[in-house]
LUMTIKOL-235329 format. One line per field, with one value per residue (C-alpha): residue number from 1; residue in three letters; z, x, y. Coordinates in nm, 3 decimals, decimal comma. Example, Ala and Ser with C-alpha at 12.3 -4.5 7.8 and 13.67 -1.06 7.14 Angstrom:
2
n	[1|2]
res	[ALA|SER]
up	[0,780|0,714]
east	[1,230|1,367]
north	[-0,450|-0,106]
//
This chain:
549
n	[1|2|3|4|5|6|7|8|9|10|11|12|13|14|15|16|17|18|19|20|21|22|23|24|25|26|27|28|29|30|31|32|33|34|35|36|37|38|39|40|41|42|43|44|45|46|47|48|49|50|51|52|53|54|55|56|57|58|59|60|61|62|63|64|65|66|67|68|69|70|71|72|73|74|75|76|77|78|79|80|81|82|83|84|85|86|87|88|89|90|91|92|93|94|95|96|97|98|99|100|101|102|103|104|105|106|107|108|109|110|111|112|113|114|115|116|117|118|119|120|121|122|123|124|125|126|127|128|129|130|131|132|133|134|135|136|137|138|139|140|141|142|143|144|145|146|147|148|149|150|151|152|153|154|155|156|157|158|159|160|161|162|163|164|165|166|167|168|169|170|171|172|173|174|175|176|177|178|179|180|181|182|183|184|185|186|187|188|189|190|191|192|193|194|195|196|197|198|199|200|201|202|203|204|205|206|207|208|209|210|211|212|213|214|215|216|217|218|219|220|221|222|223|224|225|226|227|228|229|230|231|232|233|234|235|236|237|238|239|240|241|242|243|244|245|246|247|248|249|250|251|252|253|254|255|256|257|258|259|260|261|262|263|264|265|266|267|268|269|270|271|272|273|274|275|276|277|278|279|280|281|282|283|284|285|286|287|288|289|290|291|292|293|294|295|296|297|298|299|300|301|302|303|304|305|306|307|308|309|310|311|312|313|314|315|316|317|318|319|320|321|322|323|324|325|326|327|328|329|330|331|332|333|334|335|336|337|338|339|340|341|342|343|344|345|346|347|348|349|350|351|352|353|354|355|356|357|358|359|360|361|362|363|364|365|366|367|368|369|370|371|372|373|374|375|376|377|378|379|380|381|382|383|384|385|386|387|388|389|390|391|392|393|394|395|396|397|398|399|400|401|402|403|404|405|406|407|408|409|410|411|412|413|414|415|416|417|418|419|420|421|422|423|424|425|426|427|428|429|430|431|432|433|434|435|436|437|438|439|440|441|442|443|444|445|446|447|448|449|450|451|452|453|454|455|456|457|458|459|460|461|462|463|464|465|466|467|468|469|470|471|472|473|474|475|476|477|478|479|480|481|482|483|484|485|486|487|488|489|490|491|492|493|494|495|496|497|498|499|500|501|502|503|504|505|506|507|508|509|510|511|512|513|514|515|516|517|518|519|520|521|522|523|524|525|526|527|528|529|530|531|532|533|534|535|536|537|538|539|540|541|542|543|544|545|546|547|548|549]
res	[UNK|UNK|UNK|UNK|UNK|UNK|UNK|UNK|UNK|UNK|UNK|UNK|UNK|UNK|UNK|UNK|UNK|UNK|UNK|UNK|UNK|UNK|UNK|UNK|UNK|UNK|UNK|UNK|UNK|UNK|UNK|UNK|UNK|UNK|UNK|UNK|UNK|UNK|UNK|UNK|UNK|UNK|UNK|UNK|UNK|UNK|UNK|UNK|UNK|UNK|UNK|UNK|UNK|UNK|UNK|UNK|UNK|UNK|UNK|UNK|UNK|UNK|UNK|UNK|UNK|UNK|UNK|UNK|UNK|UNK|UNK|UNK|UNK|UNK|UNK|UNK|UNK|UNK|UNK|UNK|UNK|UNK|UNK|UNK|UNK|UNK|UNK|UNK|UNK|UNK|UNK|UNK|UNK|UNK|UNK|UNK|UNK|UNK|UNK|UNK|UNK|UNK|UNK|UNK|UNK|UNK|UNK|UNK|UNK|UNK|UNK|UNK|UNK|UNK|UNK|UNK|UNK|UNK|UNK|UNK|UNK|UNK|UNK|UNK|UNK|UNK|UNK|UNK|UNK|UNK|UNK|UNK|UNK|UNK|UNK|UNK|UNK|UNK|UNK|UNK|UNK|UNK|UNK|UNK|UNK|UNK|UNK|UNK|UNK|UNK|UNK|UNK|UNK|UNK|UNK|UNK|UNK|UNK|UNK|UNK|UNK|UNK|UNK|UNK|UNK|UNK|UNK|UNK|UNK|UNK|UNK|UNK|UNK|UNK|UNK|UNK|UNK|UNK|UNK|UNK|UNK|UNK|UNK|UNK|UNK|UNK|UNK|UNK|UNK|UNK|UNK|UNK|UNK|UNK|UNK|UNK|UNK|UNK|UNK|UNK|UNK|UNK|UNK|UNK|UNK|UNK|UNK|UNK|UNK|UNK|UNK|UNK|UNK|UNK|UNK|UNK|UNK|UNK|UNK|UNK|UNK|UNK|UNK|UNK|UNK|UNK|UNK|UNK|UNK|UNK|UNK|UNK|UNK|UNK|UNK|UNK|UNK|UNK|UNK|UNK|UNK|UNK|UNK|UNK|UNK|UNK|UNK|UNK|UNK|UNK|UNK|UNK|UNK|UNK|UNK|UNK|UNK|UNK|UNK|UNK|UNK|UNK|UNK|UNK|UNK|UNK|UNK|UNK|UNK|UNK|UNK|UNK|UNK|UNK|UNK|UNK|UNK|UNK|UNK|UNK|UNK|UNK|UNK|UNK|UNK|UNK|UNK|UNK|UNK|UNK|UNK|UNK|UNK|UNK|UNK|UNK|UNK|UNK|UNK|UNK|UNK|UNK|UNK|UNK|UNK|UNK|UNK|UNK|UNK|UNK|UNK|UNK|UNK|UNK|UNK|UNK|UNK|UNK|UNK|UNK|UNK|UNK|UNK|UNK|UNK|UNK|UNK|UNK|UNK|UNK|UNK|UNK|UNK|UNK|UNK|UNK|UNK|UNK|UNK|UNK|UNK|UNK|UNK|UNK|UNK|UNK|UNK|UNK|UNK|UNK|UNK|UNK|UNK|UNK|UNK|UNK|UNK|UNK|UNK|UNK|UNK|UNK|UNK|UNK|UNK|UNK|UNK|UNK|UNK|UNK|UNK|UNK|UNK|UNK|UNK|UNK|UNK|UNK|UNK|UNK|UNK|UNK|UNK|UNK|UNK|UNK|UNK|UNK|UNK|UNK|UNK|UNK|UNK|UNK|UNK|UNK|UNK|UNK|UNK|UNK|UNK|UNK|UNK|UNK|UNK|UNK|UNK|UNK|UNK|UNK|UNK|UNK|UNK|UNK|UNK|UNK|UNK|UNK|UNK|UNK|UNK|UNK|UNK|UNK|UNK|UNK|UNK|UNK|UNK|UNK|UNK|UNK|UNK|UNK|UNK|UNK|UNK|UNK|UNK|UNK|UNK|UNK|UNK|UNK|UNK|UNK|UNK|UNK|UNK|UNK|UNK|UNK|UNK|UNK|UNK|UNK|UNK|UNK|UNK|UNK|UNK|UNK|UNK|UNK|UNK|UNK|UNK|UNK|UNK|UNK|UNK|UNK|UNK|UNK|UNK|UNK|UNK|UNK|UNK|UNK|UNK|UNK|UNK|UNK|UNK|UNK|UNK|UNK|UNK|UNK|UNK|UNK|UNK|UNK|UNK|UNK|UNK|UNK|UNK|UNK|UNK|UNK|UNK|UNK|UNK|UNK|UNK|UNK|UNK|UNK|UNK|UNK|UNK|UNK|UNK|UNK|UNK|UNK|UNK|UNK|UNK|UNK|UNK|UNK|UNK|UNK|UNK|UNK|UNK|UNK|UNK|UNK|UNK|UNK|UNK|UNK|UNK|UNK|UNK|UNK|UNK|UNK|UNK|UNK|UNK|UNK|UNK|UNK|UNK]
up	[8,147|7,796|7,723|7,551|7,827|8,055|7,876|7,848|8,197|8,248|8,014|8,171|8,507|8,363|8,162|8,450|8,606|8,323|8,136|8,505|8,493|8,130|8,130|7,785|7,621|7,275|7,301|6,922|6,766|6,617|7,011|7,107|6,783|6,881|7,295|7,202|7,063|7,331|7,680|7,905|7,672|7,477|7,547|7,355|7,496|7,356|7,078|7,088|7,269|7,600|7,576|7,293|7,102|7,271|7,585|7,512|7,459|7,729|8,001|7,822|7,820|8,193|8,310|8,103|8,399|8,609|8,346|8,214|8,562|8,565|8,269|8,459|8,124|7,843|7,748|7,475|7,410|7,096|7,114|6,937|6,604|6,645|6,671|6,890|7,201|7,449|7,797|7,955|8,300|8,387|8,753|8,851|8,725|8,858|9,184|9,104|9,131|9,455|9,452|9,338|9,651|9,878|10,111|9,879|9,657|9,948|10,068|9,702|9,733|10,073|9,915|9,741|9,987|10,321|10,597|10,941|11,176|11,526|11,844|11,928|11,616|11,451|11,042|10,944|10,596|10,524|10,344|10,041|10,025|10,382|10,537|10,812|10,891|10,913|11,138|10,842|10,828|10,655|10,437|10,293|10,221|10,042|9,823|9,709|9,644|9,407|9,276|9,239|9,120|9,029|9,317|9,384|9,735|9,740|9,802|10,117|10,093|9,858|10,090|10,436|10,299|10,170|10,504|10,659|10,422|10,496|10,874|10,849|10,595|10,847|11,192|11,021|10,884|11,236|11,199|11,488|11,759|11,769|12,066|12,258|12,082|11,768|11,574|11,209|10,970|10,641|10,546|10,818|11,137|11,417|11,763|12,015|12,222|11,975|11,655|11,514|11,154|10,955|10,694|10,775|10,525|10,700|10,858|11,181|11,353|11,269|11,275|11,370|11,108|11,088|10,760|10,690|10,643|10,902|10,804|10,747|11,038|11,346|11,224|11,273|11,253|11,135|11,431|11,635|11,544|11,635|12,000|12,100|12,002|12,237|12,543|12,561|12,496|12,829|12,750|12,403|12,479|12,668|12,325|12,134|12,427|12,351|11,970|12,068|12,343|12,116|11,825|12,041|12,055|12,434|12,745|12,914|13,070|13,305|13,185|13,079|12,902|12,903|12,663|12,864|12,814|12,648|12,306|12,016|12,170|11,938|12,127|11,766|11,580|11,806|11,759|11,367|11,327|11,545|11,318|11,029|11,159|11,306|11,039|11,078|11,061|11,418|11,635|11,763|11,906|12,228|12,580|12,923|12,978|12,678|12,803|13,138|13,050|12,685|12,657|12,312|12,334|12,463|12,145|11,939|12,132|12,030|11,817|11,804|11,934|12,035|12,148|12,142|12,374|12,378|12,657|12,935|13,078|13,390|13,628|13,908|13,800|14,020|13,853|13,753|13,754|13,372|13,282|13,520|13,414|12,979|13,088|13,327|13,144|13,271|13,115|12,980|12,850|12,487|12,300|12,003|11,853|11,776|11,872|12,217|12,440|12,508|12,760|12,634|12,706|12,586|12,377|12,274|12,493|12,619|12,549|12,646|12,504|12,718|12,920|13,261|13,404|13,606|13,974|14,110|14,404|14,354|14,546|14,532|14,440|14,135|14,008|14,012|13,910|13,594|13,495|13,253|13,220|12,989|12,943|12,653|12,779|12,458|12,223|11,867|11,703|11,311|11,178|10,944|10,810|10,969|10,912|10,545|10,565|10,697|10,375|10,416|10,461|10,807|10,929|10,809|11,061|11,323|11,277|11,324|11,615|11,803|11,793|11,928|12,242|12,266|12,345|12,572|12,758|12,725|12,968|13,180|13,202|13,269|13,111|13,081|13,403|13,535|13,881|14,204|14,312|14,535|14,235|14,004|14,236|14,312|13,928|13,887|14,184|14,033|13,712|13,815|14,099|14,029|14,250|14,557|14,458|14,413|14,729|14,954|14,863|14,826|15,124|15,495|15,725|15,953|16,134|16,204|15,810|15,530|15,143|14,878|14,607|14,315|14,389|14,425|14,087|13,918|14,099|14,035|13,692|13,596|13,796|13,627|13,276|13,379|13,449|13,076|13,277|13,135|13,276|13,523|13,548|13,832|13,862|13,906|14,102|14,330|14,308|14,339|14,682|14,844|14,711|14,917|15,207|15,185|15,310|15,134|15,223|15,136|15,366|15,422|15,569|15,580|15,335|15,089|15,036|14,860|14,831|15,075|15,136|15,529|15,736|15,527|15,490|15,187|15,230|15,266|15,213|15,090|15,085|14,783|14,889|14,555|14,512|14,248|13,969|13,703|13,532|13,559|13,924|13,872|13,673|13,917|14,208|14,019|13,936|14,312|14,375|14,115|14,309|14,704|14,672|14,455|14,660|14,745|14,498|14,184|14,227|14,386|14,304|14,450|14,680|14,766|14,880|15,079|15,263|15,346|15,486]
east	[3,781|3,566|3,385|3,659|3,873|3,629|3,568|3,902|3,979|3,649|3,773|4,145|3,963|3,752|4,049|4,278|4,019|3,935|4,329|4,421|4,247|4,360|4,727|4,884|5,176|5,055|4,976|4,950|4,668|4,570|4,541|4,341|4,074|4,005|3,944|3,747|3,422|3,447|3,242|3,508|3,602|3,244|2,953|2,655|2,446|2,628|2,732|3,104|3,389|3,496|3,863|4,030|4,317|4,487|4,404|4,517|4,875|4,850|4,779|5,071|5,318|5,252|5,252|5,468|5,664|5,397|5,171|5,495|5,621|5,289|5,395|5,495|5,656|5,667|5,990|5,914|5,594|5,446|5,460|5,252|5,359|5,332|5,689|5,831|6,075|6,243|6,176|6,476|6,624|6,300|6,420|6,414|6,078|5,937|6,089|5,876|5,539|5,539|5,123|5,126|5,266|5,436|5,587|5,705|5,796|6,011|6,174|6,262|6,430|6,618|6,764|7,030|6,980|6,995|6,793|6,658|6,442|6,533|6,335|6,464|6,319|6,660|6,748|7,026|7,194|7,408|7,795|7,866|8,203|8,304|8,142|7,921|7,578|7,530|7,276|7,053|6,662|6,352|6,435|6,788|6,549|6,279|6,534|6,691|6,384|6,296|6,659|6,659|6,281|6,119|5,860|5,635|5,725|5,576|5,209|5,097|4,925|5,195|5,464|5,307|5,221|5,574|5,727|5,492|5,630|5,984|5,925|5,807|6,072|6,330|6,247|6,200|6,563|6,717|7,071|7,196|7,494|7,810|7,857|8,210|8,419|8,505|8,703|8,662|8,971|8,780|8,570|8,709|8,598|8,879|8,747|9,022|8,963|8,995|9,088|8,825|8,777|8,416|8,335|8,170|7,851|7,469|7,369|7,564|7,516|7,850|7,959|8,337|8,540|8,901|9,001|9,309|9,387|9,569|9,951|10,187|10,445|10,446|10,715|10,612|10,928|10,797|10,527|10,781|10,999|10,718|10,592|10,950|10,999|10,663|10,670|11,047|11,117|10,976|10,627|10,592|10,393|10,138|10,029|9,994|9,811|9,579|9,545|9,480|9,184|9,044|8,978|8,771|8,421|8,368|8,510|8,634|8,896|8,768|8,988|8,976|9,312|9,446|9,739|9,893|10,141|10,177|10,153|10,373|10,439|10,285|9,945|9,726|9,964|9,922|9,510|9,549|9,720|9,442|9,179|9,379|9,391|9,064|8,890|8,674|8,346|8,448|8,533|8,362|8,453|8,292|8,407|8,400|8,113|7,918|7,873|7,734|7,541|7,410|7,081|7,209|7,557|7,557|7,431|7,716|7,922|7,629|7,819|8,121|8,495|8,627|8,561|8,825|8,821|9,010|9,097|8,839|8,639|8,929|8,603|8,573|8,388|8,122|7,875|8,142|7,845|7,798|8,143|8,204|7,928|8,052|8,359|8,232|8,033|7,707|7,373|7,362|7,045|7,071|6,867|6,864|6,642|6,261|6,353|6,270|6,533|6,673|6,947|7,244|7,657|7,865|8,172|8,354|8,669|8,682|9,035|9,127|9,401|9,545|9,749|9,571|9,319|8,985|9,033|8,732|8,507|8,464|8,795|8,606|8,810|8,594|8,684|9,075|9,122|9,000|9,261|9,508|9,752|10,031|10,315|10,425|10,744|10,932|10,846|10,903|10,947|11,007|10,634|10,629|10,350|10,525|10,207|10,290|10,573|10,427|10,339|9,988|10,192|10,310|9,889|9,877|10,122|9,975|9,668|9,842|10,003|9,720|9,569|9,799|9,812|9,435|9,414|9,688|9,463|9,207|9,348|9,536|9,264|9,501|9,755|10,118|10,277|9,906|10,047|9,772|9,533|9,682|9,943|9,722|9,476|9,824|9,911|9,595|9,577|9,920|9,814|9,458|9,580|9,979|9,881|9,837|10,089|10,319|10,151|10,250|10,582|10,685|10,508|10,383|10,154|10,201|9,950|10,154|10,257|10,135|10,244|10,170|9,946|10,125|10,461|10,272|10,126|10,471|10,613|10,332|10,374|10,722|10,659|10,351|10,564|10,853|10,642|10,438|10,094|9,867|9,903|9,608|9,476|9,484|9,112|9,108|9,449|9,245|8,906|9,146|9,296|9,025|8,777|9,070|9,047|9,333|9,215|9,299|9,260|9,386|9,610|9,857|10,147|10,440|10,312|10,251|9,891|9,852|9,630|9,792|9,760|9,695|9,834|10,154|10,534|10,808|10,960|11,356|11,390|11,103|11,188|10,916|10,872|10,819|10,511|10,592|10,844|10,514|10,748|10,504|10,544|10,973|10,944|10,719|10,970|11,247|11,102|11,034|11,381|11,556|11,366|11,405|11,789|11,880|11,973|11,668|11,789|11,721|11,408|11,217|11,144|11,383|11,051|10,998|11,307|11,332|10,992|11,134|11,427]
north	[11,777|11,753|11,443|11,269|11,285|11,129|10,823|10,741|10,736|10,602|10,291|10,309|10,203|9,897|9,826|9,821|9,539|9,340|9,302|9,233|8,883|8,793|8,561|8,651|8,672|8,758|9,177|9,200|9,367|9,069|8,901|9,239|9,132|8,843|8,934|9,258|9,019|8,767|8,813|8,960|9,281|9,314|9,524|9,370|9,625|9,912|9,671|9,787|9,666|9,783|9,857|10,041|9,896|10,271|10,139|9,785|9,928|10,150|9,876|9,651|9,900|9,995|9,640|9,469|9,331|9,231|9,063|8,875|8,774|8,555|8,320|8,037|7,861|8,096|8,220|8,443|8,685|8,905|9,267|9,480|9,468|9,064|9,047|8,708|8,862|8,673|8,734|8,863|8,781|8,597|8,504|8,877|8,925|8,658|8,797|9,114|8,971|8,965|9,018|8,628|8,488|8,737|8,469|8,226|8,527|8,669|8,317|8,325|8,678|8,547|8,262|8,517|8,799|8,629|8,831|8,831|8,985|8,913|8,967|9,262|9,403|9,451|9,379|9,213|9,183|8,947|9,083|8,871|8,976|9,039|8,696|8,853|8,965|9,377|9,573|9,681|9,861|9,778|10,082|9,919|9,604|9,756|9,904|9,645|9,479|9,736|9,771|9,357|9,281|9,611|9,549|9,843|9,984|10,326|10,216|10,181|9,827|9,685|9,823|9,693|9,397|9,314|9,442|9,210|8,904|9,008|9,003|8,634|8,530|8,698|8,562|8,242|8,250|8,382|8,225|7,993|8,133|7,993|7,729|7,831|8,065|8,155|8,392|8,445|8,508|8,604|8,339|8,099|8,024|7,897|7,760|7,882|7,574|7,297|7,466|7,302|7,503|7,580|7,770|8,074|8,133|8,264|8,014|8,136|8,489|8,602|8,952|9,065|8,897|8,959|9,072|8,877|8,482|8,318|8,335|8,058|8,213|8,462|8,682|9,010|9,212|9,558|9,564|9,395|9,715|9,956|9,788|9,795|10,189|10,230|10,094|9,919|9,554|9,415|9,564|9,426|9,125|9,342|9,484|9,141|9,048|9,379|9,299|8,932|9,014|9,278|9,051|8,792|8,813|8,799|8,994|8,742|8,913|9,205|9,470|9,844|9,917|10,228|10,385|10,642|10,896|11,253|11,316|11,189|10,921|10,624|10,595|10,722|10,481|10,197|10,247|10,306|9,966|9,822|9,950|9,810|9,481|9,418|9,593|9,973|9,809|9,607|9,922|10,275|10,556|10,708|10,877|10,751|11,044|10,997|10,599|10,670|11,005|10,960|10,781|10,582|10,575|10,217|10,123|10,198|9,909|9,655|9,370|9,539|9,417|9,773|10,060|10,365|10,676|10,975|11,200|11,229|11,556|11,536|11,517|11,319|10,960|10,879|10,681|10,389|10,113|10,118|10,109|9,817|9,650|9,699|9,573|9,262|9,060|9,162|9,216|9,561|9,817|9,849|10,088|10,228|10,483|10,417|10,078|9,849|9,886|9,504|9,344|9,179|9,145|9,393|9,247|9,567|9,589|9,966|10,124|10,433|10,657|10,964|11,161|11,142|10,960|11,086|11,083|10,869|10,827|10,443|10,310|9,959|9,601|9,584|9,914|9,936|9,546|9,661|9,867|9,771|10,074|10,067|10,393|10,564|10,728|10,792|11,068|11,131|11,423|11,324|11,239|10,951|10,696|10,404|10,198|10,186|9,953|9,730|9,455|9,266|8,918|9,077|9,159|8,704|8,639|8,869|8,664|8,361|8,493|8,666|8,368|8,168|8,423|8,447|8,087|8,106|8,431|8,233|7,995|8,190|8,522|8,755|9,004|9,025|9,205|9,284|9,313|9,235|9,457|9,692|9,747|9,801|10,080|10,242|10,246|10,401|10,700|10,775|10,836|10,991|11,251|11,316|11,610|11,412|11,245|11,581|11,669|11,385|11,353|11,748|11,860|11,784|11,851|12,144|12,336|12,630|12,650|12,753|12,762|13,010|12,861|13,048|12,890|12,553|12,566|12,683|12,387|12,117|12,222|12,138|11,800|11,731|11,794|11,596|11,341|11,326|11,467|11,670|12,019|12,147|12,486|12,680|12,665|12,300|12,244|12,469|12,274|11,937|12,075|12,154|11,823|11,661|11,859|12,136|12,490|12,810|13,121|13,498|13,635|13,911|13,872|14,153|14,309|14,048|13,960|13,644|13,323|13,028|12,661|12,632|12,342|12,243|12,308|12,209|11,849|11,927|11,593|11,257|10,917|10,726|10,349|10,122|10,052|9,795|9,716|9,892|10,148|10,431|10,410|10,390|10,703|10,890|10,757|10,878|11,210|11,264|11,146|11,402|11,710|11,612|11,510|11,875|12,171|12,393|12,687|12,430|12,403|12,648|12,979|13,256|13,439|13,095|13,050|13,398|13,283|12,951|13,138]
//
């Protein structure tokens, strides 16, 4: 660097310290005359002044926002030429001096971009146009600071120290919870227990609104159309009831509720006009083994309404604690990443969508009362976007309606046809081991008998495919027989050496006993029924036959 060079950026650096304590809004040349000969810019020792009229410009043009964001009054400055400008959008650069006062500055910068900071060390925004507060980061802050007052964020000391001033602003700001409970249709809030109506705006911790204005009626006759097709006339109050419980902001009802049934059957549809009503930003998706075995997972239900599952891994469910305790109102571990983990009530009703459900070790009160279980028995073979005709006036009246159900549930706390608890554990073995069930109804025991396992798996699986199950392996139909105690062994008899079940015979004839009037359990009796009363030759296999000869 030559000698020039040096005492330039030599002069930039005093410049830099001595412009930064002069309040102007005149940067003409004629302005720079008459501060080079007075005490702060002239060097009587060197008889010359300290700053160029280069350097002048320079610090102007680099600063213009800052030194113009200290004019408390002024409306207008001189630029270099001496020309008069106005000062334009003088609110936002005021915002940007954030050096001058950074609380007062950032209380400033709250009052139209509300904020908090809550104990738990999480950021919230709040939505202008959708009415709620979002889960947000210091990063999404500091960004719109910059995009919003030009503040400088990329040094280290300007950006701590305006993180520090956001912090204060933020937990200062914490919004106030809701007293009973409320659900929010847009910009609305409706208490279910009084009606009582407010408008919902940042001053409450709202997050799950509803993203359609209560309607004027409760005709429904599209989605009316649509539950019926599902699950039959009788069961079409049971999925109101679902779209009313999933839209409140509390599990008050202990329930898991699961769609089951094979595929094509108008479980995917059911769950897309769910997500249309009650809005993507309100539900998640997870599985039954990501919840209990994933460290984080249980953070994705965190001020959320719904949670959707698909099938399961078909394992055995043994540790069923968590998933009792998301769906029962207790005190649950959140944690998200690089944050404090924290304890708080999960509010995201679990759903679960499938063909079969786990078999489980956990044959506890707590654990089968849970269990709402509705059937898809119908299938559909002509694929159509039947969502699509159904006109936004229609998703009004469903508001109207759901709420009117929800503060009937709210009363009542339970479900449409929820049947007592030794319905609703059978309702669930059923649908979580149809091979026991296939088992104890096809087949006795017998200690002198034995069955071939290859003519049991042909005949488990056309039951398990009459019945809408999902179709097992051979590995596991193996595994499931002998978890439950069934011995098999290779043997060979008269010349046929084959794998056998040891210590049962074929059922000529099985009487079912109803359970209950649940119509899962009618169409498993009746499937039973349809194979005992046949003649033998229908329905086995003709070596079966010979062997039971």
């Amino acid at each position: 660097m030559n000698n020039s060079k040096k005492q330039l950026e030599a002069e930039w650096i005093i410049a830099q310290s001595i412009l930064g304590e002069i309040i102007t809004n005149d940067f003409s040349k004629e302005n720079y005359e008459k501060y080079s000969v007075t005490d702060i810019m002239y060097n009587s020792k060197k008889n010359k002044t300290r700053i160029s009229w280069e350097t002048w410009k320079r610090y102007y043009i680099e600063n213009l926002d800052k030194v113009l964001s200290q004019l408390k009054t002024s409306t207008e400055y001189r630029d270099f030429n001496g020309k008069v400008q106005p000062i334009k959008n003088k609110e936002k650069i005021k915002k940007g001096n954030i050096l001058l006062d950074r609380i007062t500055q950032t209380q400033e910068y709250y009052n139209s971009n509300p904020f908090f900071y809550d104990r738990n060390k999480i950021w919230f925004c709040w939505n202008k146009k959708k009415y709620k507060w979002e889960k947000s980061d210091e990063v999404d802050i500091l960004a719109n600071i910059y995009d919003d007052a030009g503040a400088d964020i990329t040094t280290s000391k300007e950006r701590t120290e305006i993180t520090n001033a956001l912090k204060h602003v933020g937990r200062k700001n914490t919004p106030m919870e809701l007293e009973g409970v409320w659900i929010q249709y847009k910009d609305t809030l409706y208490n279910i227990e009084n009606k009582e109506q407010k408008e919902a705006t940042p001053k409450f911790f709202i997050t799950n609104p509803i993203p359609y204005e209560m309607g004027e009626s409760e005709d429904t006759p599209e989605i009316d159309k649509l539950f019926v097709s599902w699950v039959g006339e009788k069961h079409k109050q049971e999925l109101y009831e679902i779209f009313a419980f999933a839209q409140a902001p509390k599990y008050f009802i202990h329930r898991i509720i699961c769609l089951i049934g094979s595929g094509s059957n108008g479980k995917s549809t059911l769950l897309s006009l769910l997500r249309n009503y009650l809005d993507d930003d309100n539900v998640v998706s997870s599985s039954l083994d990501a919840l209990m075995k994933v460290r984080f997972e249980g953070s994705k239900l965190y001020k959320k309404l719904v949670c959707l599952m698909g099938e399961t891994n078909f394992g055995t469910l043994t540790q069923t604690d968590y998933i009792k305790g998301l769906s029962g109102e207790d005190k649950m571990r959140i944690e998200f990443k690089g944050k404090d983990g924290f304890d708080a009530v999960n509010n995201a009703k679990l759903i679960l969508s499938t063909n079969s459900l786990p078999a489980t070790n956990d044959k506890t009160v707590g654990f089968y009362r849970r269990w709402k279980i509705i059937n898809f028995n119908n299938q559909f073979k002509k694929e159509k976007d039947v969502l699509k005709e159904i006109p936004k006036e229609e998703y009004n009246n469903l508001a109207k309606k759901c709420f009117r159900i929800l503060q009937e549930m709210w009363v009542k706390r339970i479900f449409t046809n929820d049947g007592n608890f030794e319905e609703r554990k059978a309702n669930y073995e059923r649908h979580s081991n149809p091979l026991m069930i296939f088992m104890e109804n096809k087949f006795e025991k017998d200690m002198n008998s034995d069955y071939i396992v290859d003519d049991f798996r042909e005949e488990l699986g056309e039951f398990l495919t009459e019945g809408g199950f999902r179709i097992m392996s051979p590995k596991e139909i193996t595994r499931r027989l002998i978890d439950n105690g069934y011995e098999i062994k290779q043997i060979n008899r008269d010349g046929i050496n084959r794998k056998r079940i040891l210590g049962v015979k074929r059922r000529i004839v099985s009487v079912v006993s109803v359970v209950s009037e649940n119509p899962t359990q009618n169409h498993m009796k009746n499937q039973v029924q349809k194979r005992d009363t046949s003649d033998t030759s229908d329905t086995l296999p003709q070596k079966t036959q010979e062997s039971l000869e």
